[in-house]
KOLZABA-537975 format. One record per residue: residue in three letters; y, x negated, z of N, C-alpha, C in turn. Coordinates in steps of 0.001 Angstrom, whole numbers, padded with zeros to 6 digits, always signed. Atoms other than C-alpha are relative to their C-alpha. Layout:
BEGIN
ALAYXZYXZYXZ...
end
This chain:
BEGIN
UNK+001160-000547-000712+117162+079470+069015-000193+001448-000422UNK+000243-001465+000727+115322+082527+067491-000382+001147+001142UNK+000224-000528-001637+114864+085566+070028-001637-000515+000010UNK+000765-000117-000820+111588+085422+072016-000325-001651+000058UNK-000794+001040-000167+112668+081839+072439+000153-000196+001508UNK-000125+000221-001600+112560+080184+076151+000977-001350+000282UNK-000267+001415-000288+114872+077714+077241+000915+000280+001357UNK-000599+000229-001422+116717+076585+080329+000876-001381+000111UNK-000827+001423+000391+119585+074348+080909-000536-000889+001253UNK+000578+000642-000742+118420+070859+083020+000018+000409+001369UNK+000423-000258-000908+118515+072327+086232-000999+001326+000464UNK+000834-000921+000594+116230+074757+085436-000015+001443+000302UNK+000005-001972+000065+117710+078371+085954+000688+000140-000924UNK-000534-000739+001084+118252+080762+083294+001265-000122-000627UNK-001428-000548+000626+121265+080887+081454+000198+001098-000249UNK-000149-001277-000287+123283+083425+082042+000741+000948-001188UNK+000350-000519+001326+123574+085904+079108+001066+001482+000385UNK-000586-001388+000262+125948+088892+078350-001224+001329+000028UNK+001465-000671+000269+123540+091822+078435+000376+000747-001234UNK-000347-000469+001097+123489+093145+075014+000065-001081-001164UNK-000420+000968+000884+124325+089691+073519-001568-000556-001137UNK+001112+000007+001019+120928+089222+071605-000131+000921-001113UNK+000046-001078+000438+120738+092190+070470+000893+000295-001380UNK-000979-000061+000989+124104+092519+068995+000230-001377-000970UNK-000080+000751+000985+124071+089363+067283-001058-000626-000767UNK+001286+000017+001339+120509+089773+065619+000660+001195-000980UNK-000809-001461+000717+122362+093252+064549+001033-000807-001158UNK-001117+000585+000871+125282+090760+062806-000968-000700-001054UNK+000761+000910+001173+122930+088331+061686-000857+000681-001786UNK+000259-000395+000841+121227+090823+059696+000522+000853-000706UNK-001022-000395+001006+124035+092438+058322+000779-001074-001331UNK-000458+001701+001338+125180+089099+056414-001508-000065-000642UNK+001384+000326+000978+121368+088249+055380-000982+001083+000974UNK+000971-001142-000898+119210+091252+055940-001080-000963+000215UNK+001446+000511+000500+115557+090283+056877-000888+001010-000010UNK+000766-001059+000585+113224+091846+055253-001278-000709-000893UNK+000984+001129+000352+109667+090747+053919+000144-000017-001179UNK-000407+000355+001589+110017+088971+050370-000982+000839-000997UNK+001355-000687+000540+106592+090792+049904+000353+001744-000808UNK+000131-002018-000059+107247+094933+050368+001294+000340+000359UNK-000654-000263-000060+110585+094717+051755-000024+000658+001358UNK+000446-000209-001659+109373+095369+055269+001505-000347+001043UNK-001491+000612-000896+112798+095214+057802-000833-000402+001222UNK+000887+001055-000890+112237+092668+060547-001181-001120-000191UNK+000919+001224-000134+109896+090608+059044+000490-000903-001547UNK-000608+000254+001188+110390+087645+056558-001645+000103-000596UNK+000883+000500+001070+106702+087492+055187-001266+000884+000788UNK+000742-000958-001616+104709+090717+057578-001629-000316-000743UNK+001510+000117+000487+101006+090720+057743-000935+000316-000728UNK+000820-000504+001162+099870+092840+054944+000486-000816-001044UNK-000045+000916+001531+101659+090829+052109-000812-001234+000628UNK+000139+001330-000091+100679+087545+053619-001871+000096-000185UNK+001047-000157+000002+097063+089130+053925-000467+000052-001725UNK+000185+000326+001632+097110+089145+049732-000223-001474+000105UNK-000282+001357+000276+097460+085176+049939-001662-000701+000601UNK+000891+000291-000666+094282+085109+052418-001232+000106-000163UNK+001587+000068+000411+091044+086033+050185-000649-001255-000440UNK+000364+000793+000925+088826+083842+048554+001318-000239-001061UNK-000906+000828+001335+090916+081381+045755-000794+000716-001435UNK-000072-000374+001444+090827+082864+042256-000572-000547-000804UNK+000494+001213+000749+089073+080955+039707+001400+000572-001294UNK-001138+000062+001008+092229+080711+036763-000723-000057-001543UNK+000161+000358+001365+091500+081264+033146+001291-000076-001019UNK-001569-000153+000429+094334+079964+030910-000344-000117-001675UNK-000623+000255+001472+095346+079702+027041+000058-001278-000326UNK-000062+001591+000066+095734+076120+027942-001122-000570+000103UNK+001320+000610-000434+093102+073627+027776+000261-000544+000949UNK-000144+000478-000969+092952+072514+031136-000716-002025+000512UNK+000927+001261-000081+089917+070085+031079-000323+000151+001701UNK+000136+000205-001866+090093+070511+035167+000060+001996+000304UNK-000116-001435-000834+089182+073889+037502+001293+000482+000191UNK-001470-000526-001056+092214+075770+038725-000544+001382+000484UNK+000182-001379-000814+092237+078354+041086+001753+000403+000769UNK-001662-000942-000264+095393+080706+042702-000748+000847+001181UNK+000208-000961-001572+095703+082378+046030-000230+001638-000429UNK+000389-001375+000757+096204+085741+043814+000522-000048-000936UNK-000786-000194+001773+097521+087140+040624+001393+000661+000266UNK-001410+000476-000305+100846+087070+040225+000445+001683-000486UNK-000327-001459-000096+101476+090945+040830+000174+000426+001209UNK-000817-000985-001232+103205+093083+043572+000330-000910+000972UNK-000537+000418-001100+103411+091371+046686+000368-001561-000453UNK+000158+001210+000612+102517+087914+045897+001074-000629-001548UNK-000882+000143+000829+104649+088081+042883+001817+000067-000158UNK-001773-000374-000396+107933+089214+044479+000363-000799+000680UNK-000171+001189-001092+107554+086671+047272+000680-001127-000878UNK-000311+001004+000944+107381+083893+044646+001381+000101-000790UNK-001770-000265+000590+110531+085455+042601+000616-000596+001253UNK-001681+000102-001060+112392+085381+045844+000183-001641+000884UNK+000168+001178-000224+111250+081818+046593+000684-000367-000329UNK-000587+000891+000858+112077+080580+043605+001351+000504-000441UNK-001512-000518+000648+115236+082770+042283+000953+000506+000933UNK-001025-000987-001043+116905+084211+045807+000413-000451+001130UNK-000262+000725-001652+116937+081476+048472-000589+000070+000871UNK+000455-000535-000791+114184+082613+049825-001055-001607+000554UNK+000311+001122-000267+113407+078872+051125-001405-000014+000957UNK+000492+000355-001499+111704+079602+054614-001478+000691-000966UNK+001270-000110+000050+108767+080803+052470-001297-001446-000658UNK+000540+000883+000083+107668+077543+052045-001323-000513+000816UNK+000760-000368-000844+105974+077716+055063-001470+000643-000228UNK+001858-000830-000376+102942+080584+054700-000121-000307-001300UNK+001152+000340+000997+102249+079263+051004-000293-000958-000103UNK+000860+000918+000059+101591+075815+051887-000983+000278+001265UNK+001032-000382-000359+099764+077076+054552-001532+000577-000134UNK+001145-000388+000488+097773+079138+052979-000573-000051-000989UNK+000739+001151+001238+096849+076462+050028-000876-000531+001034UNK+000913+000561-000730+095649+074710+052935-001257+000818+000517UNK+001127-000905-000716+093503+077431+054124-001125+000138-000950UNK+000573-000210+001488+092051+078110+050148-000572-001295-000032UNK+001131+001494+000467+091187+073488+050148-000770+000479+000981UNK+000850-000450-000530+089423+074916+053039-001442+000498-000580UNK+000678-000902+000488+087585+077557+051245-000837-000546-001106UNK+000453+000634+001350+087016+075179+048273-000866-001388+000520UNK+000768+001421-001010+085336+072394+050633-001018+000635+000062UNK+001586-000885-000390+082864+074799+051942-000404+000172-000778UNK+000925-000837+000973+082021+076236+049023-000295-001346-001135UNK+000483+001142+001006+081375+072460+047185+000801-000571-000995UNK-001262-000082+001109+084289+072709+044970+000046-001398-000112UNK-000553+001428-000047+085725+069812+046100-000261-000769+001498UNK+000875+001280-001185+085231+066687+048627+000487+000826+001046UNK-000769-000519-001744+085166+067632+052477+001023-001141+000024UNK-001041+000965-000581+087800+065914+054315-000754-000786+000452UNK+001108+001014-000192+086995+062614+054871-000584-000992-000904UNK+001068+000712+000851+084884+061573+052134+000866-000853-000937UNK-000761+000527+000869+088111+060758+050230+001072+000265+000032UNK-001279-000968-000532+091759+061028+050790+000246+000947-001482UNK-000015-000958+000691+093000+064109+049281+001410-000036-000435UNK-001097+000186+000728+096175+063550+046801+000999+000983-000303UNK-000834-001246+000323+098762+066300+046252+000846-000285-000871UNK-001024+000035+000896+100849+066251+043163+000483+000881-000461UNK-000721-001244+000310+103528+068754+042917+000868+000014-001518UNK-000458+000005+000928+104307+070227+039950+001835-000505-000394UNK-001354+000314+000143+107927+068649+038990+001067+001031-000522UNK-001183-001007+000747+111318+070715+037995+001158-000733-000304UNK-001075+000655+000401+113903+069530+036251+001301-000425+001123UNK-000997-000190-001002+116895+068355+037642+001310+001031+000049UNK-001207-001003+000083+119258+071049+036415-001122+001214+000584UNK+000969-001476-001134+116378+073690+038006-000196-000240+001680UNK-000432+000236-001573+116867+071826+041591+001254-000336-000425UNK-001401+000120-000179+120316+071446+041575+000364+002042-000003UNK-000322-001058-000047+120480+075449+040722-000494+001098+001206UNK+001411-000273-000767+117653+076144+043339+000972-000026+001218UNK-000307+001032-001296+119218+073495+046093-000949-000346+000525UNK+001131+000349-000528+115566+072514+046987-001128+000103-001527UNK+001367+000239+001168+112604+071286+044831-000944+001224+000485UNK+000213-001075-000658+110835+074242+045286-001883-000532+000689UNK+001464+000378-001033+106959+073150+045009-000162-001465+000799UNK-000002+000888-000951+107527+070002+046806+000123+000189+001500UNK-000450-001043-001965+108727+072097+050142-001487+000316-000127UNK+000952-000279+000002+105360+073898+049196-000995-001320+000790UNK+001607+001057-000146+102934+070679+049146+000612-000876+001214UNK-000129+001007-001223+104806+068653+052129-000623+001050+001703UNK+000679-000980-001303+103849+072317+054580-001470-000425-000305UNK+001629+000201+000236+100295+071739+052520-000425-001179+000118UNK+000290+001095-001238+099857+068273+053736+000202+000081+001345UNK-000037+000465-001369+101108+068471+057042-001346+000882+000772UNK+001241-000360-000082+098585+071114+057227-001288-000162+000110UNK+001172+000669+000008+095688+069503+056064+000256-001106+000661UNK+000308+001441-001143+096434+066212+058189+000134+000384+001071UNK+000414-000847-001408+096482+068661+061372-001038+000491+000424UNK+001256-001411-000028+093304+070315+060499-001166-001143+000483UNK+001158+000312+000070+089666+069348+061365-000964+000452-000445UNK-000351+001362-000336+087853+067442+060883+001113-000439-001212UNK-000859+000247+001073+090626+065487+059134-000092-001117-001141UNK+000365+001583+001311+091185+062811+055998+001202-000466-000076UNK-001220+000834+000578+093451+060689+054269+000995+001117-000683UNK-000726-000631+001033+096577+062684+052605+000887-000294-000513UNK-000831+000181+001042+098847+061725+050012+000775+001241-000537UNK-001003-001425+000542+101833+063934+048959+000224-001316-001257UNK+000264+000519+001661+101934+062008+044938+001390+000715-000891UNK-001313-000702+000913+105557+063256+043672+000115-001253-001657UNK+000209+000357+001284+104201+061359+040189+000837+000401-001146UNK-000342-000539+001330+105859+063172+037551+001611+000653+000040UNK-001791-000581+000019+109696+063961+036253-000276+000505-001233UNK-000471-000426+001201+110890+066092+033592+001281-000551-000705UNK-000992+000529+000019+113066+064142+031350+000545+000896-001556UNK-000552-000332+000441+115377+065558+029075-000435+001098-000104UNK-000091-001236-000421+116107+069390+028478-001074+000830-000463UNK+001055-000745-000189+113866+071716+028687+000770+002113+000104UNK-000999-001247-000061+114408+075644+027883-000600+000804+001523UNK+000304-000792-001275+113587+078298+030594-001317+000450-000306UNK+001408-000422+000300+109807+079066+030229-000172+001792-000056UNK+000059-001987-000218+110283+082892+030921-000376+001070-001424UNK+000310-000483+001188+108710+084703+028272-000162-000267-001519UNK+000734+001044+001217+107452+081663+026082-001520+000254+000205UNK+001307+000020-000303+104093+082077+024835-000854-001029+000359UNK+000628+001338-000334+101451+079470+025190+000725-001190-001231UNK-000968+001094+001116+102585+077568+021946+001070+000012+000262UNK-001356+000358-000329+106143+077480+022625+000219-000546+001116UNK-000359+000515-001132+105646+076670+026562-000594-001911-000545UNK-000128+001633+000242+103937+073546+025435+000545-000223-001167UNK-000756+000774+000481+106171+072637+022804+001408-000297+000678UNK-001333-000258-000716+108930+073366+025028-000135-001432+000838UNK+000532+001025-000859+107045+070504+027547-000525-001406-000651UNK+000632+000998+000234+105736+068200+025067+000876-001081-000651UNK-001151+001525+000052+107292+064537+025371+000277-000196+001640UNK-001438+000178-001087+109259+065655+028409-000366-000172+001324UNK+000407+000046-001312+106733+065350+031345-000282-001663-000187UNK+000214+001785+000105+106619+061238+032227-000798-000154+001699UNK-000458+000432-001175+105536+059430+034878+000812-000768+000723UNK-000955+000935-000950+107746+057870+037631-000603-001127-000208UNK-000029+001442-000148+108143+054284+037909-001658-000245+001203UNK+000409+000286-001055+105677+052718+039865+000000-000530+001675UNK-000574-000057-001163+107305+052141+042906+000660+001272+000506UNK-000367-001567-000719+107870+055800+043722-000901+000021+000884UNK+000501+000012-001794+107536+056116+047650-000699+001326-000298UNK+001193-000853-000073+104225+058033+048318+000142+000354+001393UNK-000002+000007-001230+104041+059759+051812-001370+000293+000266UNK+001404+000349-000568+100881+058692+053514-000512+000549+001124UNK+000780+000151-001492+098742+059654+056168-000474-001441+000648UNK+000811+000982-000140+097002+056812+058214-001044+000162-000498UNK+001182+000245+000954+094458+055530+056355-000243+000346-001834UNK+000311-000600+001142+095437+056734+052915+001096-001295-000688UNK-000668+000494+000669+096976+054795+050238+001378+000603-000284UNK-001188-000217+000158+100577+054362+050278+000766-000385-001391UNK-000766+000123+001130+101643+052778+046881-000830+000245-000794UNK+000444-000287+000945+101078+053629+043708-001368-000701-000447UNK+001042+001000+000785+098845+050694+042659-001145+000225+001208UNK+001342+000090-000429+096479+051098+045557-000248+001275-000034UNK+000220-001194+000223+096392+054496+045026-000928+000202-001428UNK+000751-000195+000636+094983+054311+041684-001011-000789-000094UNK+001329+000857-000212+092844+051767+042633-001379+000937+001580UNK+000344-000598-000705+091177+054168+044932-000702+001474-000413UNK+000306-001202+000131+088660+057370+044614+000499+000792+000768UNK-000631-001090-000389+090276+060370+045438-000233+001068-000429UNK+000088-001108+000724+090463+064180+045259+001229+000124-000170UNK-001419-000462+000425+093490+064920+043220+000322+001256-000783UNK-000682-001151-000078+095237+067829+043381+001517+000675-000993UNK-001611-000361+000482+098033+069381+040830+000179+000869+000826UNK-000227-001611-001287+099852+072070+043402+001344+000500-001331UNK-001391-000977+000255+102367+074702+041548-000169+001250+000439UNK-000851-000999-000698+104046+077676+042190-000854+000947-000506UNK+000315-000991+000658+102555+079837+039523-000567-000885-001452UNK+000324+000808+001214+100395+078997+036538-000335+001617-001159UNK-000077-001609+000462+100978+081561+033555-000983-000101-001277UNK+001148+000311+000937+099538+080062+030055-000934-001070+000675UNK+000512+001865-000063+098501+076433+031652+000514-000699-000676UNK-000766+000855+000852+100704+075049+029572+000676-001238+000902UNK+000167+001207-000641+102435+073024+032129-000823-000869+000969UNK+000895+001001-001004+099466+072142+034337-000551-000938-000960UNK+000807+001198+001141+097923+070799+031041+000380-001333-000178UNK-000659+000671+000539+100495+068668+029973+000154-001209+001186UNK-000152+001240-001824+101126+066863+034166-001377-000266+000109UNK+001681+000184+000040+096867+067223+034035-000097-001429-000832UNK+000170+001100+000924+097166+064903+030857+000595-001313+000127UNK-001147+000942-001148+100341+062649+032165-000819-000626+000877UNK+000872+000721-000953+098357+061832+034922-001315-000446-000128UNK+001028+000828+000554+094909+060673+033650+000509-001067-000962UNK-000202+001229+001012+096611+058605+030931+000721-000907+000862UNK-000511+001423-001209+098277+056913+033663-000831-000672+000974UNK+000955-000080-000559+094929+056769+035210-000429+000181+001436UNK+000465-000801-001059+094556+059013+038037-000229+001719-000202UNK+000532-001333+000206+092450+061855+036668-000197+001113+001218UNK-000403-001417-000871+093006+065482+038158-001526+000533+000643UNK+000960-001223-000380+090205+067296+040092-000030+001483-000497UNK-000051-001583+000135+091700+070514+040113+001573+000443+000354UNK-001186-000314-000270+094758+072608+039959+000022+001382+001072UNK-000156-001426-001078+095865+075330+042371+001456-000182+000040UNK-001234-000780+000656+098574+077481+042160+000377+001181+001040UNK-000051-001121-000813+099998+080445+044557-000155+000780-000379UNK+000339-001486+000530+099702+082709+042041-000482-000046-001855UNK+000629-000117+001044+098104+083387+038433+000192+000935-000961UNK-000130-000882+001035+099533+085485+035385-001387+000575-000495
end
């Protein structure tokens, strides 16, 4: 229980509390793992309201190196706040921010509904396919990183109104090795990728909303808006390559979105 936290044991008076005892053991807690925002470094908060307010404009329109063939857009560009968050996501354990950036993907299909982009809710369930990571990059991680992302960005959008069909689409594996993308240009990221993105079997469990297609086969038997979700898109090199993957398996991409944009 986190402080400002209410509870009561079944007969319903207070539990009775050392005075000081909160106090001093938020004081411990954040001596082992400070908290501090992943953003600015803010003490007391993990994610405070000015970085998170970077994540909250209008969506980006993305121009990449890669041929895309499909829109992409990004919450922002992958500088200062927004960019440190994501490091500390992805390289520091910084898990619990899984949370405010599938949130505020969901807030951006929002933004991209209204503005025509793409289908309202409703008209068509809306597909989420998270970009994949190897398995030696979750195993080093301990969590798939954009999959945490797109399961907050469904539960999201199947809370919201009015609502639709949603599909979380974990389609795609990376099979054999792959180097570290970090300061590959566009030609080298996709040669680095090309072969190695597949799709899953067809019996890979889909998690459904009511009313949305649950297996694969009625899924591509079905119009949809489909969604690539990653973390960060730098040439387009790998949205291209899961973009392409997935139409030749025949469930062509709408559009990609991304938390952040080199």
């Amino acid at each position: 229980m986190t402080a400002g936290d209410k509870g009561a044991p079944p007969s319903g008076r207070a539990t009775p509390r050392r005075r000081g005892t909160d106090t001093w053991a938020a004081a411990l807690a954040d001596l082992v793992v400070p908290l501090e925002c992943a953003g600015c470094g803010r003490a007391r908060h993990r994610w405070c309201p000015g970085c998170a307010a970077t994540l909250a404009g209008p969506p980006l329109v993305v121009r990449t190196r890669a041929d895309l063939r499909v829109p992409a857009w990004a919450l922002a560009r992958h500088a200062g706040p927004p960019a440190r968050a994501v490091s500390a996501y992805k390289d520091r354990g910084r898990s619990d921010l899984a949370r405010p950036f599938g949130t505020a993907l969901a807030a951006a299909i929002d933004r991209l509904r209204e503005a025509g982009e793409i289908a309202e809710a409703g008209e068509r369930p809306t597909v989420l396919v998270p970009a994949p990571a190897s398995a030696r990059a979750r195993r080093r991680r301990g969590f798939d990183h954009v999959r945490d992302i797109v399961d907050v960005l469904a539960a999201d959008l199947a809370g919201s109104l009015p609502t639709g069909p949603v599909v979380v689409a974990p389609l795609l594996e990376v099979r054999g090795r792959v180097r570290d993308a970090s300061g590959l240009g566009a030609r080298a990221r996709a040669d680095n990728l090309s072969g190695r993105i597949r799709r899953r079997p067809a019996g890979t469990v889909l998690r459904a909303s009511p009313g949305a297609p649950d297996t694969v086969a009625a899924l591509l038997a079905t119009p949809a808006t489909v969604l690539f979700v990653d973390d960060v898109v730098t040439t387009g090199a790998t949205a291209a390559e899961c973009v392409a993957v997935l139409a030749a398996g025949g469930l062509p991409v709408t559009a990609v979105l991304a938390v952040t944009a080199a």
